[in-house]
Residue frames as a rotation matrix with the C-alpha (Angstrom) as fourth column:
UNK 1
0.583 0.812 0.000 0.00
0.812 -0.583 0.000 0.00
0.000 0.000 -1.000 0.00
UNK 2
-0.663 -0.682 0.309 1.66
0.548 -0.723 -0.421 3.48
0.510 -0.109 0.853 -0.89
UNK 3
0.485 0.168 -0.858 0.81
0.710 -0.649 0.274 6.07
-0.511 -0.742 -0.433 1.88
UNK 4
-0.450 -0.658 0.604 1.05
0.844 -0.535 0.046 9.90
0.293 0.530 0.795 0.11
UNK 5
-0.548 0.244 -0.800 1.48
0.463 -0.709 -0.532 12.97
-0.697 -0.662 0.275 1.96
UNK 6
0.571 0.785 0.241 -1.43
0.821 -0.545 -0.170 15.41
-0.002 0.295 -0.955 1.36
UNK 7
-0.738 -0.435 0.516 0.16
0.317 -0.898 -0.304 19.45
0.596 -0.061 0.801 0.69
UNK 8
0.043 0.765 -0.642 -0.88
0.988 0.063 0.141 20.72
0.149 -0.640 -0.754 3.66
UNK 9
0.992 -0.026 0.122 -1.29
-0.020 -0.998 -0.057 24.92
0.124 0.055 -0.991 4.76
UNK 10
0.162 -0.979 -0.127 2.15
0.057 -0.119 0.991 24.49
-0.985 -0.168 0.036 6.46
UNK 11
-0.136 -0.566 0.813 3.40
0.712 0.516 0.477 22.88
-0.689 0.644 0.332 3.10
UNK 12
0.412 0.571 0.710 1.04
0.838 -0.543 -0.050 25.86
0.357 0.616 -0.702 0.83
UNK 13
0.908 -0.143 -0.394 2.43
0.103 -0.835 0.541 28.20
-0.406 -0.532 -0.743 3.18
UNK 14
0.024 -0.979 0.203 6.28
0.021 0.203 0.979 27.57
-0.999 -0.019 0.025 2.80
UNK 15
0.217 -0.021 0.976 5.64
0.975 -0.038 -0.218 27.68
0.042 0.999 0.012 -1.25
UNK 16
0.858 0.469 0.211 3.94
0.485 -0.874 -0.031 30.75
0.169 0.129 -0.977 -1.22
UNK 17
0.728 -0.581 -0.365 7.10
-0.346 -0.770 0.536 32.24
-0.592 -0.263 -0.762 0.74
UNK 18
-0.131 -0.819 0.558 9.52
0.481 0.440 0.758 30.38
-0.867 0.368 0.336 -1.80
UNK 19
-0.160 0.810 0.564 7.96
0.905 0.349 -0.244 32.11
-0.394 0.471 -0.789 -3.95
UNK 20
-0.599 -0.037 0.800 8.12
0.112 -0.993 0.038 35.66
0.793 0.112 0.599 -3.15
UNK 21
0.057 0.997 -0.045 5.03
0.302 0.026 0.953 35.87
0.951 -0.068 -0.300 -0.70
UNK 22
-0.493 -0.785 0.374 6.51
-0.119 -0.365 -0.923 37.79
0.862 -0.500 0.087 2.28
UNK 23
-0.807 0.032 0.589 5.96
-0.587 0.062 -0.807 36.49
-0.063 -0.998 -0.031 5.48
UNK 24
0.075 0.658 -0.749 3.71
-0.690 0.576 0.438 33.43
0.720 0.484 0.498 3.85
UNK 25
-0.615 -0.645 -0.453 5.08
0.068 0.529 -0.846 31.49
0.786 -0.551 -0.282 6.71
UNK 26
-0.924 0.270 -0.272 3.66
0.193 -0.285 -0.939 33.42
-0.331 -0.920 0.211 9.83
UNK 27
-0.256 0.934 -0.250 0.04
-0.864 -0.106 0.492 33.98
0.433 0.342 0.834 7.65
UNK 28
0.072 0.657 0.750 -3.20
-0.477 0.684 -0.553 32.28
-0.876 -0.318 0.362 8.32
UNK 29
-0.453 0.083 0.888 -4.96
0.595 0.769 0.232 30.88
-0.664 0.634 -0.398 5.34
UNK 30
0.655 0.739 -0.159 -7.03
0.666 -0.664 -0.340 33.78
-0.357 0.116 -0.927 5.25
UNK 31
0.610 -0.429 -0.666 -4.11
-0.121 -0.881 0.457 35.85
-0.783 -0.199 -0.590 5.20
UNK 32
-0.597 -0.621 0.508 -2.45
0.303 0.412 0.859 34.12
-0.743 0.667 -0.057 2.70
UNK 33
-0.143 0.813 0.564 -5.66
0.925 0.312 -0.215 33.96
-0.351 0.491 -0.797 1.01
UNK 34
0.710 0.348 -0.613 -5.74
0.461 -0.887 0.031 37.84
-0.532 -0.305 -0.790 0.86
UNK 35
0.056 -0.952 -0.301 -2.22
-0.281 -0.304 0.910 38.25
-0.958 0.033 -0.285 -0.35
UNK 36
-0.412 0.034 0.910 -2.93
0.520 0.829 0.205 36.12
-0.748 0.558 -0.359 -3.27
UNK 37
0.481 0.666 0.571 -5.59
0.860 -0.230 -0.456 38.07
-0.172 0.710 -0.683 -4.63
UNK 38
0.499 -0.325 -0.804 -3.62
-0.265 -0.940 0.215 41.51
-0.825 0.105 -0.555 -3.88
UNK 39
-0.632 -0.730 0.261 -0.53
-0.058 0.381 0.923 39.40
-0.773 0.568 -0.283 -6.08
UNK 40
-0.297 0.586 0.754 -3.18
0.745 0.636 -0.201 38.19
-0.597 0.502 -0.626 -8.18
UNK 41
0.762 0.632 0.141 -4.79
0.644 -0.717 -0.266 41.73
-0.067 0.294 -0.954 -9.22
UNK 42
0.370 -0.900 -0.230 -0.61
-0.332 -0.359 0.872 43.19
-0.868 -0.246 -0.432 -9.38
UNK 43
0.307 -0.498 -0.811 1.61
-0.936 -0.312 -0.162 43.54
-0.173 0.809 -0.562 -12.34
UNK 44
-0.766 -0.629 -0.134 3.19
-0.642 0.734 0.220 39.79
-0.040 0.255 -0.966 -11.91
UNK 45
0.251 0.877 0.409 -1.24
-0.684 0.460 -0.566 38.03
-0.685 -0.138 0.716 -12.18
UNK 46
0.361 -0.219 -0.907 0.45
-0.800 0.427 -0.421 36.23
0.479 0.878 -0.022 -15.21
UNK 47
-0.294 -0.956 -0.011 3.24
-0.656 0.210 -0.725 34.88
0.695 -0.206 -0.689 -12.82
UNK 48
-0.515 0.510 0.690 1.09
-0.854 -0.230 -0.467 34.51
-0.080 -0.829 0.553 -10.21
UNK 49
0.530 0.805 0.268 -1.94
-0.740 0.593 -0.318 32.30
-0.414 -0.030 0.910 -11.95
UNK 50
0.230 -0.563 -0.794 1.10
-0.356 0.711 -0.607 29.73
0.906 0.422 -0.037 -13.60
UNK 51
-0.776 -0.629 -0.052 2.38
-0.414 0.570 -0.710 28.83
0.476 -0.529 -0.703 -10.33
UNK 52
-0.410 0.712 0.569 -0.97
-0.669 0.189 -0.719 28.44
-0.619 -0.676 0.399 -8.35
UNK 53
0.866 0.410 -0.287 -2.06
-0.500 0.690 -0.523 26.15
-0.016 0.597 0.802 -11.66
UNK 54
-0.444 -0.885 -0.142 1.32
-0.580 0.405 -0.707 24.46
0.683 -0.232 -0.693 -10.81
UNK 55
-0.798 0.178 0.576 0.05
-0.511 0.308 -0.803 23.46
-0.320 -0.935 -0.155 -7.51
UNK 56
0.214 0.908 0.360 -3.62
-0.643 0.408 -0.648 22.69
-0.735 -0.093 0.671 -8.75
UNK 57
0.489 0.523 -0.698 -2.82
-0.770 0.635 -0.063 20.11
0.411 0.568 0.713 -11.20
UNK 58
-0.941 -0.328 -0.080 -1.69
-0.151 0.622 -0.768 18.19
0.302 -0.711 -0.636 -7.77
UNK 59
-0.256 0.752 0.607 -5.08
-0.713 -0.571 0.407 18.49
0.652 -0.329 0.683 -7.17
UNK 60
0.560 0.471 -0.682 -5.73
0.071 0.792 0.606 14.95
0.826 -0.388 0.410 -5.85
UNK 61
-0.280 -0.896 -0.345 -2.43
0.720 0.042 -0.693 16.03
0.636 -0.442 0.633 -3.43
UNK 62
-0.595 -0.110 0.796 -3.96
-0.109 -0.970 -0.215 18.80
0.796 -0.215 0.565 -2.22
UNK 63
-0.680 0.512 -0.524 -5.47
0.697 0.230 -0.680 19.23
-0.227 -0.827 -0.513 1.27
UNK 64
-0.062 0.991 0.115 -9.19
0.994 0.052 0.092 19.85
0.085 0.120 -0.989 1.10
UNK 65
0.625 0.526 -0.576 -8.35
0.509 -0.835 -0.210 23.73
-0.592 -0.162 -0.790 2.20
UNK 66
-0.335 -0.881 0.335 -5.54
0.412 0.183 0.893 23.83
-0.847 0.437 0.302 0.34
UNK 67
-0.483 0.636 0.602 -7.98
0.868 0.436 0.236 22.66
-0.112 0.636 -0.763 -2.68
UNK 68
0.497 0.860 0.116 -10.53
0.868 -0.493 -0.060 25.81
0.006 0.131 -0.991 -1.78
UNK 69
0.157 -0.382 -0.911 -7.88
-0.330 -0.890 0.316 29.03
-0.931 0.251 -0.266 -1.41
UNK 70
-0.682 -0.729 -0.066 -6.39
0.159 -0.236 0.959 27.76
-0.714 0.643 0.276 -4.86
UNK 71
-0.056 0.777 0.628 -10.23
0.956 -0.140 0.259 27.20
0.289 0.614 -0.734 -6.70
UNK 72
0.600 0.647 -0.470 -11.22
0.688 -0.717 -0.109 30.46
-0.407 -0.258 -0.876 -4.96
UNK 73
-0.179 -0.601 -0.779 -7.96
-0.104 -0.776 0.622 32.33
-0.978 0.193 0.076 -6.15
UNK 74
-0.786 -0.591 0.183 -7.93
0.120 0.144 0.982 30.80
-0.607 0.794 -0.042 -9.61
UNK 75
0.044 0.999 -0.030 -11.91
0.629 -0.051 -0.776 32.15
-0.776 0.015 -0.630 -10.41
């Protein structure tokens, strides 16, 4: 039986700040979730909606809230 880790907020966090996403670390989900769209609606939205569709075509990898900041960002 293979056993695979779910990306979890920790794991979504720690992107985000590899990323560029200052302080993505010490953020909720919300707060992340907030930052996103600001990034999102900002000169780099190009940059922005390639990496988060990076992440979602893990989708089956993704934890379940994980799953709902990236559907809700990628609207």
């Amino acid at each position: 039986m293979m056993i695979t880790e779910l990306v979890d907020q920790d794991d979504f966090r720690i992107q985000l700040y590899a990323w560029g996403l200052e302080e993505a670390k010490q953020l909720s989900l919300v707060e992340c979730t907030n930052r996103l769209g600001e990034a999102l609606a900002g000169p780099d939205q190009a940059l922005w909606q390639a990496r988060l569709a990076s992440l979602l075509v893990r989708k089956e990898l993704l934890h379940p809230e994980v799953q709902t900041v990236l559907n809700d960002c990628t609207k």
